[in-house]
N, C-alpha and C positions, 0 to 999 in steps of 0.2 A: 386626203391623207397628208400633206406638205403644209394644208394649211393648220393642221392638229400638229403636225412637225412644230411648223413657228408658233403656233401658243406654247409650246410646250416651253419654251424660254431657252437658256445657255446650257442647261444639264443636257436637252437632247442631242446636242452632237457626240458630248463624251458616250451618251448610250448608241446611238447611231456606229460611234467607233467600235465600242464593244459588241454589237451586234454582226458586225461587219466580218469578226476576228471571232466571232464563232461560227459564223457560216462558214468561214474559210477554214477551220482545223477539221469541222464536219467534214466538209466536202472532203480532206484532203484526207484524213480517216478510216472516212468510207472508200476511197479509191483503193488505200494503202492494203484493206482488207478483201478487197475484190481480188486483188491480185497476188498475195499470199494465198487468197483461196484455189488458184488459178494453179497456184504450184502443188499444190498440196499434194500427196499421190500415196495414198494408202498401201499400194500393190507393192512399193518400193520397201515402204517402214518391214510389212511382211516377210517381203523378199528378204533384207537384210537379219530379219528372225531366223529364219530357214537356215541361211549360212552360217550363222554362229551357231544356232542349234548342231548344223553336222560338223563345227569346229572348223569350216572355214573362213577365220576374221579376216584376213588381208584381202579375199575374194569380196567380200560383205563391205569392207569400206572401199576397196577400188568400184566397186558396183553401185555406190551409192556420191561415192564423193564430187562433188559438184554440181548435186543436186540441187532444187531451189527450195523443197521441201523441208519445214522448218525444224520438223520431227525430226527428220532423216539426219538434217547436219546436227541437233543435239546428240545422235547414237552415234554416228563419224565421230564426231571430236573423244567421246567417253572409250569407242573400241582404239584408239589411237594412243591413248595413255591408258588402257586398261592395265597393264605391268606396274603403274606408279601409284596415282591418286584415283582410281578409278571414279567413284563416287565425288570427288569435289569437282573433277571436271565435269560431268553431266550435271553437277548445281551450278556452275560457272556458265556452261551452256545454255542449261534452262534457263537463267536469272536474262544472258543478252538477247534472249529471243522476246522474251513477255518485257523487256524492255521495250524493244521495237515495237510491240504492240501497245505498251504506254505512253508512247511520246506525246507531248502535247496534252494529254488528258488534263493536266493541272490549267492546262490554259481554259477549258471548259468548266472547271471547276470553280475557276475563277472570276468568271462569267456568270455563274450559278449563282453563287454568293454578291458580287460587286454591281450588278443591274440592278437591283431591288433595293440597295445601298443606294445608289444611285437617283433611283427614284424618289427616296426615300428624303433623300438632299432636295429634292425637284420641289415636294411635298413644304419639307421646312421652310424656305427661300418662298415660296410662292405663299406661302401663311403668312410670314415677317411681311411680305409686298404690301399686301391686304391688309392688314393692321397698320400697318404705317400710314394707310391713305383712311381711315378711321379719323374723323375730326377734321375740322374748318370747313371749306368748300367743298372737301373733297367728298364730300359725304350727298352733296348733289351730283355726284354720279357713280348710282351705282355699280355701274358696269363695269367702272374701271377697279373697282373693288371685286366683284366676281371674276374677273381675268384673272386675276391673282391666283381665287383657289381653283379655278379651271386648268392655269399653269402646274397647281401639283396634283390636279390631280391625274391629268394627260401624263408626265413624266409620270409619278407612280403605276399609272397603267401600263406607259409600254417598258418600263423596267421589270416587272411584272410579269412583260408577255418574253422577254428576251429572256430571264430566266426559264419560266414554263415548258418554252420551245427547244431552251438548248437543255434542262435536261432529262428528257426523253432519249435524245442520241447520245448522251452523255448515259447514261445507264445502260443502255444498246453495248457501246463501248465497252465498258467494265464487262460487261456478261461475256464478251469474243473475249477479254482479256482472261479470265476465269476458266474459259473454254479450252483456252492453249494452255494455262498453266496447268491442265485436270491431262490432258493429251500427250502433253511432254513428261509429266510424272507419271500415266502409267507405262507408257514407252519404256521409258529408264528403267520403271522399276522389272519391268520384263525381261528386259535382256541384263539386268544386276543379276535375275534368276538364271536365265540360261548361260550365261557365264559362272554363274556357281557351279550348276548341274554339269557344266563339260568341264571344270575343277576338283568334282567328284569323283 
């Protein structure tokens, strides 16, 4: 493997970098989501139903407020200025939470796109090598001519696999992000209802 590194020529370290920097938003991610999952508490989102249903609000956000559950603090923050904007807070709410969940995504994205670019440089630069050593002596050896396209085609390969690899968890990603935003909008849109029905 280290020796397929060094053929790969000077493009594989900036992919090495980039490689490096997507394990690392993976990893840090996936943690980020283990443990939003950890808070999560369905029993609660319900509970806070309950009490607005029998027009208990101030019992429903003292019962739920400082919670870690992501649901729970976008309905806290919406029963709290229910009297004002009701509906823009619970989009202000919703939009900072699938925030949280987006961080960094661009930085995968970018990954996505810029490894294969990358390779793709690997590719060019190791063709131009090759050609260049085309003519006079150089032409009795030709091995130093196949190093050349060996050089792009090593980098094309693992820019290639650095895209491939990262986006799998990169669409993993998006789907949890889709998952909350489908979770926190019918929340809202449920207790927009039972806040009408006890306005009735």
């Amino acid at each position: 493997m280290l020796e397929l590194f060094h053929k790969g020529g000077p493009v594989m370290w900036p992919l090495l970098v980039t490689s490096l920097v997507s394990v690392t938003v993976i990893i840090e991610r996936l943690f980020f989501i283990y443990l939003e999952r950890r808070k999560r508490n369905p029993a609660l989102v319900q509970a806070i139903f309950s009490k607005v249903q029998t027009g208990n609000i101030s019992e429903a956000i003292a019962h739920a407020e400082g919670h870690g559950d992501y649901v729970a603090r976008v309905l806290v923050q919406g029963l709290k200025h229910k009297h004002k904007s009701f509906s823009d807070v619970l989009l202000t709410g919703a939009t900072q939470e699938i925030k949280r969940f987006n961080e960094r995504l661009y930085v995968l994205d970018t990954v996505i796109t810029l490894a294969p670019l990358l390779g793709l440089f690997a590719t060019v630069t190791g063709m131009i090598q090759s050609f260049n050593l085309l003519g006079g002596k150089e032409l009795s050896a030709p091995t130093v001519i196949t190093g050349g396209i060996a050089e792009a085609l090593i980098g094309t390969g693992f820019g290639l696999a650095i895209a491939i690899i990262a986006l799998i968890p990169f669409n993993y990603l998006n789907q949890v992000v889709e998952k909350v935003r489908h979770e926190i909008e019918m929340a809202a849109t449920h207790l927009e209802l039972l806040l009408k029905g006890n306005a009735s």
